[in-house]
Each structure stands twice: as structure tokens, then as C-alpha cells.
Backbone as JSON Lines, residues from 0, in Angstrom:
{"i":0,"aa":"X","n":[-0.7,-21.25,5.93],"ca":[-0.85,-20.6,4.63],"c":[-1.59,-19.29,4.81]}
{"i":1,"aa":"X","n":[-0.77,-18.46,4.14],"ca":[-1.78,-16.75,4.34],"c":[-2.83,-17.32,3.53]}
{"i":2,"aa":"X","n":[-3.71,-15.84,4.2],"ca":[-4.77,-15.59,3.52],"c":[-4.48,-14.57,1.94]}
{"i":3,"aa":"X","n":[-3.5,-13.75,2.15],"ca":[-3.29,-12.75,1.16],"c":[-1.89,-13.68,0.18]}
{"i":4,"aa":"X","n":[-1.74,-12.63,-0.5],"ca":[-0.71,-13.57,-1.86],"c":[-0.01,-12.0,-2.17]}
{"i":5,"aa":"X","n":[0.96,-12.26,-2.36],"ca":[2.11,-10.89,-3.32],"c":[2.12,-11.48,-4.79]}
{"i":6,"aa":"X","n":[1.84,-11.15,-5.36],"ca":[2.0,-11.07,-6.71],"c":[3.02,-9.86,-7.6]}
{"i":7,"aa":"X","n":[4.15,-10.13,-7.79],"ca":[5.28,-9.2,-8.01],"c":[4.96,-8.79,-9.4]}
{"i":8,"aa":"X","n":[4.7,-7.23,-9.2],"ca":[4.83,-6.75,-11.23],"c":[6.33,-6.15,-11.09]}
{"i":9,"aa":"X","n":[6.81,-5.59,-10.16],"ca":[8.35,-5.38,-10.2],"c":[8.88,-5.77,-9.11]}
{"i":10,"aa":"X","n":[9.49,-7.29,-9.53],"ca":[10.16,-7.54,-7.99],"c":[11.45,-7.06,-7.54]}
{"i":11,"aa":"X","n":[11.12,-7.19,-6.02],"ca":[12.93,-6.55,-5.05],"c":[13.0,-7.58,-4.23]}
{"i":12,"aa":"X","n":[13.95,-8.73,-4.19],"ca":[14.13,-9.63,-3.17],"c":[15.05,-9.28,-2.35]}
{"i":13,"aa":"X","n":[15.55,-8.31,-2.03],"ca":[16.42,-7.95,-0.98],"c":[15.91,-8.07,0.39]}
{"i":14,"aa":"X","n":[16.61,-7.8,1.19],"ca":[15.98,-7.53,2.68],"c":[16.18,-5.77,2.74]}
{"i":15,"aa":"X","n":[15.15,-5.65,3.67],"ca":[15.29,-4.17,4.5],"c":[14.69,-2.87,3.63]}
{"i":16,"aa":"X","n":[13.74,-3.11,3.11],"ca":[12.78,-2.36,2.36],"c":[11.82,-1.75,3.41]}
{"i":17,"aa":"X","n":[11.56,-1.06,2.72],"ca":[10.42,-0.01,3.22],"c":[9.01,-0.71,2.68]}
{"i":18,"aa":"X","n":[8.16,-0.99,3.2],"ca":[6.49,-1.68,2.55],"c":[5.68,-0.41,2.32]}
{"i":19,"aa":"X","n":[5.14,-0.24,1.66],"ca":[3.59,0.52,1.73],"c":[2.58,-0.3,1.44]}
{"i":20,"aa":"X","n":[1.6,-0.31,1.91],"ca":[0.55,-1.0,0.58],"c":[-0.98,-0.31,0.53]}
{"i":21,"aa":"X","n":[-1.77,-0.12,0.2],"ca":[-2.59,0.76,-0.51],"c":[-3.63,0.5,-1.22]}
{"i":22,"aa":"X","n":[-4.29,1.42,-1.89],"ca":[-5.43,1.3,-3.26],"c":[-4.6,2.05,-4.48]}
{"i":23,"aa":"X","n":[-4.1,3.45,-4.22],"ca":[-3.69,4.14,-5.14],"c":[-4.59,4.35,-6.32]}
{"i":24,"aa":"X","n":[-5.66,4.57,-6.32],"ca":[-6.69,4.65,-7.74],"c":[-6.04,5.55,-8.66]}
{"i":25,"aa":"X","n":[-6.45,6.57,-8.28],"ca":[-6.1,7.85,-9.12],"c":[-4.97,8.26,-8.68]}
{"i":26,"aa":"X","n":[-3.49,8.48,-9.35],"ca":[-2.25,8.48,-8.66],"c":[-2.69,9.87,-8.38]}
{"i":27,"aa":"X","n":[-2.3,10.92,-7.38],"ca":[-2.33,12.32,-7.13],"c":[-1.1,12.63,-6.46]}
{"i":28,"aa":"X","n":[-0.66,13.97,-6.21],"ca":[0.09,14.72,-5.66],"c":[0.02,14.46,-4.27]}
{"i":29,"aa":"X","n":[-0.73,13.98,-3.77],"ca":[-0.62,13.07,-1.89],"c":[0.02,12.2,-1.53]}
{"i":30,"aa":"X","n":[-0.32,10.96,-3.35],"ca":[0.41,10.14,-2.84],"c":[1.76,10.38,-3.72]}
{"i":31,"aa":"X","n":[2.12,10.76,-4.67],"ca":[3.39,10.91,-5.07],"c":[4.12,11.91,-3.68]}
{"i":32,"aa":"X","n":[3.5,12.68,-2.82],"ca":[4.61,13.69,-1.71],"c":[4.39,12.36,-0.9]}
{"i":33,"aa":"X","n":[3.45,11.76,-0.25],"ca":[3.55,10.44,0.64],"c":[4.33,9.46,0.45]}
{"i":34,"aa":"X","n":[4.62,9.17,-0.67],"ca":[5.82,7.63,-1.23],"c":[7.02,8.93,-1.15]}
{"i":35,"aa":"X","n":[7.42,9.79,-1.65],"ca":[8.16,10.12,-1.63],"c":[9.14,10.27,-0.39]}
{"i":36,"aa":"X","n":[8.05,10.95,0.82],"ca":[8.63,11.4,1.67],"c":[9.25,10.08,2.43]}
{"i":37,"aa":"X","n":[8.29,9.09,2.36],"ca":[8.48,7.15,2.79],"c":[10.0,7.02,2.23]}
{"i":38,"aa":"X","n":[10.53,6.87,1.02],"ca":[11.46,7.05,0.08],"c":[12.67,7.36,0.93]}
{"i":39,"aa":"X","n":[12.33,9.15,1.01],"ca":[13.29,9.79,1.44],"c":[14.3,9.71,3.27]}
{"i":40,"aa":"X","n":[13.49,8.87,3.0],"ca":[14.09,8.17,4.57],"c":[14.8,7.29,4.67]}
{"i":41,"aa":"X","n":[15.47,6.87,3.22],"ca":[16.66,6.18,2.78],"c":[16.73,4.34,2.38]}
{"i":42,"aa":"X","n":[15.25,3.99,2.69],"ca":[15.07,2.36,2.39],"c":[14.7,2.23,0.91]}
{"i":43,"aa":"X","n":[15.21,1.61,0.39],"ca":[14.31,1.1,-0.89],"c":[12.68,0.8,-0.53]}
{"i":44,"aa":"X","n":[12.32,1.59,-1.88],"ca":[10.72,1.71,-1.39],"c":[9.56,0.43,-1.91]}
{"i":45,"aa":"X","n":[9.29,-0.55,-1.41],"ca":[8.35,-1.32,-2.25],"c":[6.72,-1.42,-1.68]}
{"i":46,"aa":"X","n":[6.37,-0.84,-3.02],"ca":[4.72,-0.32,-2.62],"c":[3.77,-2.3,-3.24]}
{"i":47,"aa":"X","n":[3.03,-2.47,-2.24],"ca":[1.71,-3.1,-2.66],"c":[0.54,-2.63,-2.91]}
{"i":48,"aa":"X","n":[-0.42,-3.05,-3.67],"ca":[-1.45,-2.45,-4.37],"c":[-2.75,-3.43,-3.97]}
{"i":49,"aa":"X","n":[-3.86,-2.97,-3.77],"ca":[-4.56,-3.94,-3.32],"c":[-5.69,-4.06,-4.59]}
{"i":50,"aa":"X","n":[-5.4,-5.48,-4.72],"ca":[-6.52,-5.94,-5.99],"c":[-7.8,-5.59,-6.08]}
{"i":51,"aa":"X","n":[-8.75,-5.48,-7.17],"ca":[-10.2,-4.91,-7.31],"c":[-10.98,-5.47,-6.1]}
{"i":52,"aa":"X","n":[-10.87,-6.94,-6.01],"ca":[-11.76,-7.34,-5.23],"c":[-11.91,-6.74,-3.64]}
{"i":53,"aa":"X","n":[-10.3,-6.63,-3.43],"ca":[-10.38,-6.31,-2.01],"c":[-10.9,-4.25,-2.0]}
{"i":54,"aa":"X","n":[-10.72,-3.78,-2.78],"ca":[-10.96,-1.72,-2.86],"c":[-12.28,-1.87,-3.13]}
{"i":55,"aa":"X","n":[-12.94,-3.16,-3.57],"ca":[-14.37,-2.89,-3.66],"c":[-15.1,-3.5,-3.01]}
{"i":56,"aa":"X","n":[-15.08,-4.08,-2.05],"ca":[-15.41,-4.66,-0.78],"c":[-15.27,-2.71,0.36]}
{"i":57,"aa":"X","n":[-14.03,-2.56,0.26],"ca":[-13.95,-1.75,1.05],"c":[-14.8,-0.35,0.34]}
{"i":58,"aa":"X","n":[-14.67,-0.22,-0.34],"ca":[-14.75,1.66,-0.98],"c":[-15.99,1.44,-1.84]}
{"i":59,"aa":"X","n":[-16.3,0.27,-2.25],"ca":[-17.86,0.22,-3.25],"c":[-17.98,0.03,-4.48]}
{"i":60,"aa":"X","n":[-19.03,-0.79,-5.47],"ca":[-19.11,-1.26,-6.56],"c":[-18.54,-0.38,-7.48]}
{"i":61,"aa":"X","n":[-18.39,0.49,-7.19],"ca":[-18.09,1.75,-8.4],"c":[-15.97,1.81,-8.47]}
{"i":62,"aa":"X","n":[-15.44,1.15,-7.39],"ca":[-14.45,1.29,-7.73],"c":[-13.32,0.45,-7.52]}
{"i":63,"aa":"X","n":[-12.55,-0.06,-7.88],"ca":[-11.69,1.73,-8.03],"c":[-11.99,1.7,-9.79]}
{"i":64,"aa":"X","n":[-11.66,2.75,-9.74],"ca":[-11.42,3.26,-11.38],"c":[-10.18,2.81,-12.29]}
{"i":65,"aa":"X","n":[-9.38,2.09,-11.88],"ca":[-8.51,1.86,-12.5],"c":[-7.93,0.3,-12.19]}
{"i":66,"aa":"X","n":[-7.74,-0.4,-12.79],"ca":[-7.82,-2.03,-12.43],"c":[-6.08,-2.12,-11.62]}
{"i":67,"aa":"X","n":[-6.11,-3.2,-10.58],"ca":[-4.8,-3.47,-10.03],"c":[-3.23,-3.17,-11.14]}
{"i":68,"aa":"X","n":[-3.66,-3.85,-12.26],"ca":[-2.5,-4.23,-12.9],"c":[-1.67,-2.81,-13.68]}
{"i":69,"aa":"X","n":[-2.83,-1.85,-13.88],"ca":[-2.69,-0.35,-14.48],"c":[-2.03,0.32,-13.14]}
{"i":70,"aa":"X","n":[-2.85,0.45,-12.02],"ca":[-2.24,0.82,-11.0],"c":[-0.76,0.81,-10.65]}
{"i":71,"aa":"X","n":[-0.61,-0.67,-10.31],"ca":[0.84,-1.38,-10.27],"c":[2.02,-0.76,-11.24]}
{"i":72,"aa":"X","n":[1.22,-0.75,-12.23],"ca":[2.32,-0.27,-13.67],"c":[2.38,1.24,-13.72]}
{"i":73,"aa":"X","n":[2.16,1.93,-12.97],"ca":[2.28,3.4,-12.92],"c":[2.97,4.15,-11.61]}
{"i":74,"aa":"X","n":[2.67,3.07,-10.35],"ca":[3.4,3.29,-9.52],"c":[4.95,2.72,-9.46]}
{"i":75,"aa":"X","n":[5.12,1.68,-10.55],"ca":[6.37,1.26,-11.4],"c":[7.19,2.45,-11.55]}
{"i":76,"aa":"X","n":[6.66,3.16,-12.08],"ca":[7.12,4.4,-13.16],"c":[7.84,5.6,-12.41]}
{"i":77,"aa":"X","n":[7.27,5.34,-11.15],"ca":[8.16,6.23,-10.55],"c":[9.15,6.6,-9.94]}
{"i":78,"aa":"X","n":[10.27,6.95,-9.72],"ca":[11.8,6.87,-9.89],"c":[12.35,6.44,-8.38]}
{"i":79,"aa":"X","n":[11.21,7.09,-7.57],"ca":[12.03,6.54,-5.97],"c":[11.03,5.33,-5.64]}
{"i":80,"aa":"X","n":[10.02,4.14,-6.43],"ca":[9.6,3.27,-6.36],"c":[10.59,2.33,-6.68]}
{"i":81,"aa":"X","n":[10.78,1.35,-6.06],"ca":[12.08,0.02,-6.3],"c":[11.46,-1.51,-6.54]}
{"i":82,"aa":"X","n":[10.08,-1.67,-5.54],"ca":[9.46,-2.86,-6.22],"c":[7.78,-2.35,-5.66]}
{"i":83,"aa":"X","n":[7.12,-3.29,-6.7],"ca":[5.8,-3.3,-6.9],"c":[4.95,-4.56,-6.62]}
{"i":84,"aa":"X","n":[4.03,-4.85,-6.11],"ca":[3.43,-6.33,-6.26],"c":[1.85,-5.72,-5.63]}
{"i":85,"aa":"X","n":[0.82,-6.63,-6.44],"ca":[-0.38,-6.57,-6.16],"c":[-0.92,-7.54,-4.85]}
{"i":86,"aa":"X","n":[-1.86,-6.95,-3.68],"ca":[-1.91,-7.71,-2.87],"c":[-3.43,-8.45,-3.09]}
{"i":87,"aa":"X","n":[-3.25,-9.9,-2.82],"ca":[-4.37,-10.55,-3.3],"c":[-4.77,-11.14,-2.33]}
{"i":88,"aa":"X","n":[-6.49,-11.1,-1.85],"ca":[-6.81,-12.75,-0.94],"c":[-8.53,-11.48,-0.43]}
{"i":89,"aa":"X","n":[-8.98,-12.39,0.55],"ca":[-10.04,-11.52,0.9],"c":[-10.13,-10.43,1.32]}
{"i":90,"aa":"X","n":[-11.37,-9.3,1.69],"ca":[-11.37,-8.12,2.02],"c":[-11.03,-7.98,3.26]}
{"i":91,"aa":"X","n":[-11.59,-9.02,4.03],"ca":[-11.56,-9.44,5.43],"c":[-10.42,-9.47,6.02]}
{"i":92,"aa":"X","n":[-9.1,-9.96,5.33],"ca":[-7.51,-10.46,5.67],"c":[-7.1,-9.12,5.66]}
{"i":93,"aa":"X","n":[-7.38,-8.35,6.67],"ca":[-6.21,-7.08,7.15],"c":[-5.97,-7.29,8.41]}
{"i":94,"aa":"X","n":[-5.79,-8.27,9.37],"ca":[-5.29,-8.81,10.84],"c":[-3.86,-8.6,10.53]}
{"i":95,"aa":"X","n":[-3.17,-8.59,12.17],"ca":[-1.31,-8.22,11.92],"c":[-1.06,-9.89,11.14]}
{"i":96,"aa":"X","n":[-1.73,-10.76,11.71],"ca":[-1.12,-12.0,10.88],"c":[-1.39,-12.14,9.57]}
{"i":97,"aa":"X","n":[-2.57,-11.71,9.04],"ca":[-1.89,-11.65,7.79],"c":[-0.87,-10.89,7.13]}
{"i":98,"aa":"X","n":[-1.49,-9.49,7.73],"ca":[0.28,-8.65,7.29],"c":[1.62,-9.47,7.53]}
{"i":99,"aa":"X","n":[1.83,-10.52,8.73],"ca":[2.96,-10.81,8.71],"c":[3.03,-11.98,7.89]}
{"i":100,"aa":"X","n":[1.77,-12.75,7.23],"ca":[1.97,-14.01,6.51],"c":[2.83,-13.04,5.07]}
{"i":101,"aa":"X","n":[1.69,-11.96,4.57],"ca":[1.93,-11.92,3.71],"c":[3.61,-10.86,3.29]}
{"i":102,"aa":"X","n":[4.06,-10.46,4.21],"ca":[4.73,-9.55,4.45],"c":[6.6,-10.19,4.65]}
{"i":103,"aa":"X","n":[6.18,-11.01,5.89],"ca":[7.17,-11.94,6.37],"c":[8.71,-12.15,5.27]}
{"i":104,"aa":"X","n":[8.2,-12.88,4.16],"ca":[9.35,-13.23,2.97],"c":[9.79,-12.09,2.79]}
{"i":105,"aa":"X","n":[9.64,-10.54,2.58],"ca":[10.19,-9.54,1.7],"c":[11.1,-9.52,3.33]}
{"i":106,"aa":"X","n":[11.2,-9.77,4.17],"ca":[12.1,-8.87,5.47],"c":[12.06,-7.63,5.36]}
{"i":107,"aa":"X","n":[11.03,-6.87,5.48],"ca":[11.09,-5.51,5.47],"c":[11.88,-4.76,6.96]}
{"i":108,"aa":"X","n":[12.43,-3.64,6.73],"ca":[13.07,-2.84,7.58],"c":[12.26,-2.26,8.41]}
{"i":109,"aa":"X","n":[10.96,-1.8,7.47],"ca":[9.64,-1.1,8.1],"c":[8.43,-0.62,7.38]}
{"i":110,"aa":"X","n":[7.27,-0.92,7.62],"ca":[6.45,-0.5,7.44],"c":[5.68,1.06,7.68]}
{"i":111,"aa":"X","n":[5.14,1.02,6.61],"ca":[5.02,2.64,6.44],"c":[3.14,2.98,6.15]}
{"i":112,"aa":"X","n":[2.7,3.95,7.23],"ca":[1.43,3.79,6.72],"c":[0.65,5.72,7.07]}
{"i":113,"aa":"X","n":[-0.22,5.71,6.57],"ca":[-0.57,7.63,6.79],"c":[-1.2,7.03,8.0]}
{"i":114,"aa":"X","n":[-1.33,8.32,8.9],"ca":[-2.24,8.62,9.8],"c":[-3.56,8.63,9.92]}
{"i":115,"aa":"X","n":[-4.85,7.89,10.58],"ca":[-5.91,7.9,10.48],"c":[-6.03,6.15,9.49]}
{"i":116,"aa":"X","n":[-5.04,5.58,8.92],"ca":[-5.42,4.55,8.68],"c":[-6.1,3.45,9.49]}
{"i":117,"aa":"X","n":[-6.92,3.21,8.93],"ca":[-8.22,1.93,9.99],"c":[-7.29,0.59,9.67]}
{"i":118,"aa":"X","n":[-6.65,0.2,9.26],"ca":[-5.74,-1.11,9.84],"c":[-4.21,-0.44,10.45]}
{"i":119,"aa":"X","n":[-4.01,0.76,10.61],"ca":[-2.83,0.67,10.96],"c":[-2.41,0.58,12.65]}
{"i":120,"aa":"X","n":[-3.45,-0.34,13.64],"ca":[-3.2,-0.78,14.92],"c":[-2.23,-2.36,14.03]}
{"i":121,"aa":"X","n":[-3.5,-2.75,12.87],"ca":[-2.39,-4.2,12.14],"c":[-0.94,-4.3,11.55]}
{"i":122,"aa":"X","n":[-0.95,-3.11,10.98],"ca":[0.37,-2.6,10.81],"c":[1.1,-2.7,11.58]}
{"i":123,"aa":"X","n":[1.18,-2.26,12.47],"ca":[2.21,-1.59,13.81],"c":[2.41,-2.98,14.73]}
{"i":124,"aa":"X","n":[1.65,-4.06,14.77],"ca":[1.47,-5.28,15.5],"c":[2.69,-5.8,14.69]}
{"i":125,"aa":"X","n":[2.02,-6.1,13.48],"ca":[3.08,-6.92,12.22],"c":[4.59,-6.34,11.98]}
{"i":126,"aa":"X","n":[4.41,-5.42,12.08],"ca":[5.66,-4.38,12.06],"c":[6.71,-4.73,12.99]}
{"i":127,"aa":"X","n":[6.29,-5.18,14.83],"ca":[6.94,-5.76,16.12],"c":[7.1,-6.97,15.53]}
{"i":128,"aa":"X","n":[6.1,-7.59,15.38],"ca":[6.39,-9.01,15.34],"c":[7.78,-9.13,14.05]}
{"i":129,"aa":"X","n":[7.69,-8.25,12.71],"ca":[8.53,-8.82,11.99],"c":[10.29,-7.93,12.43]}
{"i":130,"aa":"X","n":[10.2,-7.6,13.01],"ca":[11.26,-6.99,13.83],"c":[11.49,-5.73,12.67]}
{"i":131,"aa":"X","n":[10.62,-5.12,12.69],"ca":[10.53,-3.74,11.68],"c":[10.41,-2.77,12.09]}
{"i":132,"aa":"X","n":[10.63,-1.39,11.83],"ca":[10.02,-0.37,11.91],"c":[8.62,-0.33,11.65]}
{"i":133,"aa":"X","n":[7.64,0.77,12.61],"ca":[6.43,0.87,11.82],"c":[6.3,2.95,11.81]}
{"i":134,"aa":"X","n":[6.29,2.92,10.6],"ca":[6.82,4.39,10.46],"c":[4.96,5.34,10.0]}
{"i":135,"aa":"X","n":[4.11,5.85,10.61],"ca":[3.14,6.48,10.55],"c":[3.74,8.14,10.07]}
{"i":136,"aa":"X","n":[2.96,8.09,8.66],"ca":[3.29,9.62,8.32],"c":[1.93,10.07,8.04]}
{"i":137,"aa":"X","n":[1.95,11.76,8.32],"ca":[0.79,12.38,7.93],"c":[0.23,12.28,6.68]}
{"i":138,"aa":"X","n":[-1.08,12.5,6.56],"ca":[-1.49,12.21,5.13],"c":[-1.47,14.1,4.33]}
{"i":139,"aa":"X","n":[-1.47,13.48,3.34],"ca":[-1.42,15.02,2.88],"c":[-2.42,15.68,2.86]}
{"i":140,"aa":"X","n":[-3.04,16.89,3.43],"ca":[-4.16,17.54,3.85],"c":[-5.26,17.65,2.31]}
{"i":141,"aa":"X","n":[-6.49,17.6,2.18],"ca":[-7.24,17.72,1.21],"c":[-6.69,17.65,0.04]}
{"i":142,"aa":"X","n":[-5.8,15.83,0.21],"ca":[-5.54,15.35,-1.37],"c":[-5.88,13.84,-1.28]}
{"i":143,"aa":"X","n":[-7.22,13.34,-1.64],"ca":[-7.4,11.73,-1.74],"c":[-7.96,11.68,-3.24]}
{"i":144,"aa":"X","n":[-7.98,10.91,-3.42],"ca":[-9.03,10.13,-4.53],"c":[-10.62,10.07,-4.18]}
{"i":145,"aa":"X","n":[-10.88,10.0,-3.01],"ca":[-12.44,10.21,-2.84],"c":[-12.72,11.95,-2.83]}
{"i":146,"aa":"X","n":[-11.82,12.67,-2.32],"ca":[-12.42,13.85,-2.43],"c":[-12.48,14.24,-3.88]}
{"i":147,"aa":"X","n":[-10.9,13.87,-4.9],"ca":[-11.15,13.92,-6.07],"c":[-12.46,14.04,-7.08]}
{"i":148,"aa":"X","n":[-12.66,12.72,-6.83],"ca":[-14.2,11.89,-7.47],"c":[-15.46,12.74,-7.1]}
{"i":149,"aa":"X","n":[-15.14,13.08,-5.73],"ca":[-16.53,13.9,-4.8],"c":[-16.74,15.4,-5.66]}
{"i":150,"aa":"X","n":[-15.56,15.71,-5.58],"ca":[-15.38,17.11,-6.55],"c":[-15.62,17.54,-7.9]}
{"i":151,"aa":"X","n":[-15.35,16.21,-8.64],"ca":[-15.95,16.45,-10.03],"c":[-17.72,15.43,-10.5]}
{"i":152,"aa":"X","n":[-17.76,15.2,-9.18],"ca":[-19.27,14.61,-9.05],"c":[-19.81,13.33,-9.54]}
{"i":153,"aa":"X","n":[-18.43,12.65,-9.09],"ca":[-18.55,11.31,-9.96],"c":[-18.91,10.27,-8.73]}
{"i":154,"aa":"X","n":[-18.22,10.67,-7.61],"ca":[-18.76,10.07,-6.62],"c":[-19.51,9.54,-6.2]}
């Protein structure tokens, strides 16, 4: 039994999807050119979202700013997004096995993650093991959500 859980707000049961999965707080222009460019590489795109508990374990009491289920429902909204699901279980569960517990059922084609990500050695493990692509793209230069926050001094 995983440690993590998919919880579908827009499901895709197909095989051969593209995964992302994420915080996405504040949607910005990084990550709309980042999903996009993921997108444009021809897989149906299905993004995961990682629940409060686990972005505030990682990133701190203060966030995220916007609860899983708002998140989920906005990255819905966007036209080269195909399915959505919130990822649930401890902060701790980013090992390739859980990526592949939790990952495994969708049969993804490949996994997709920016550069400089701190689980993406787990990625790229889970990615072999599920006979996937593991596709590393650049992040978009001085566009996050923490610099955001840092900038208008909310940080």
C-alpha cells in the first residue's frame, strides 16, 4: 500500500500521459510557459497538486496561500491541462517508490519535472522503473511563487 493517494478533481484514465506534480500556489507565467511547453511535446498533460499538509511541511506554516482544491480547480481551467488530481499522504513520501506506488495505475508515458528539483533523482528512478520517460525541463528564469511573495513582502 502507498504511502501517497491520487485523488482525481479531473480524471484521465488513459495510458501514456505526461505526469507533473507540484505545489502551484500562485498560478504565474513560469508555470503556465512550464506545463505548456510539457504539453507541447504531444502527451496528454496530467498535473498533480500536492495537498496543504505536504507544501507546508516543505515551504512553512504560512503556506501555501491557496488551499489544494482551489489550486486543482484552476489548473483544470487550462486548455492544454487533460487531468488533475491532488497528491495526498506524508511530507516524507517523495522516494522513487512512492512515486511509483502512487504513479504506477495512471501508466504514464513520462514524467516531467524543472531542473534543480530536490526529488527529481526520485523522479527519474520511478520514471525507469515505470517504463517512462523522465523528461527534465528548465525552469523559467526569475518566475516562482517564493520570489513573488519575497517581492511584495509577504514572505
Amino acid at each position: 500500500m502507498s504511502s501517497l493517494e491520487a485523488v482525481w478533481v479531473q480524471p484521465y484514465e488513459l495510458p501514456g500521459a505526461a505526469v507533473v506534480t507540484g505545489v502551484f500556489d500562485i498560478l504565474h507565467v513560469g508555470h503556465v510557459r512550464y506545463l505548456g511547453a510539457v504539453a507541447a511535446r504531444g502527451l496528454p498533460l496530467v498535473v498533480g497538486v500536492e495537498d496543504d499538509p505536504r507544501v507546508r511541511a516543505w515551504k512553512g506554516p504560512t503556506r501555501p496561500f491557496n488551499p489544494s482544491a482551489e489550486r486543482a480547480e484552476v489548473l483544470a481551467a487550462l486548455r492544454f491541462v487533460t487531468g488533475v488530481f491532488v497528491v495526498k499522504g506524508p511530507p516524507e513520501a517523495h522516494g522513487p517508490d512512492d512515486y511509483i506506488d502512487l504513479l504506477a495505475p495512471m501508466r504514464p508515458a513520462a514524467l516531467a519535472h524543472t531542473a534543480g528539483d530536490p526529488h527529481a533523482g526520485a523522479r527519474a528512478a520511478a520514471a525507469a522503473i515505470l517504463g517512462a520517460e523522465c523528461w527534465e525541463l528548465e525552469a523559467i528564469p526569475d518566475r516562482s511563487t517564493t520570489r513573488i511573495v519575497n517581492a511584495a513582502g509577504k514572505g
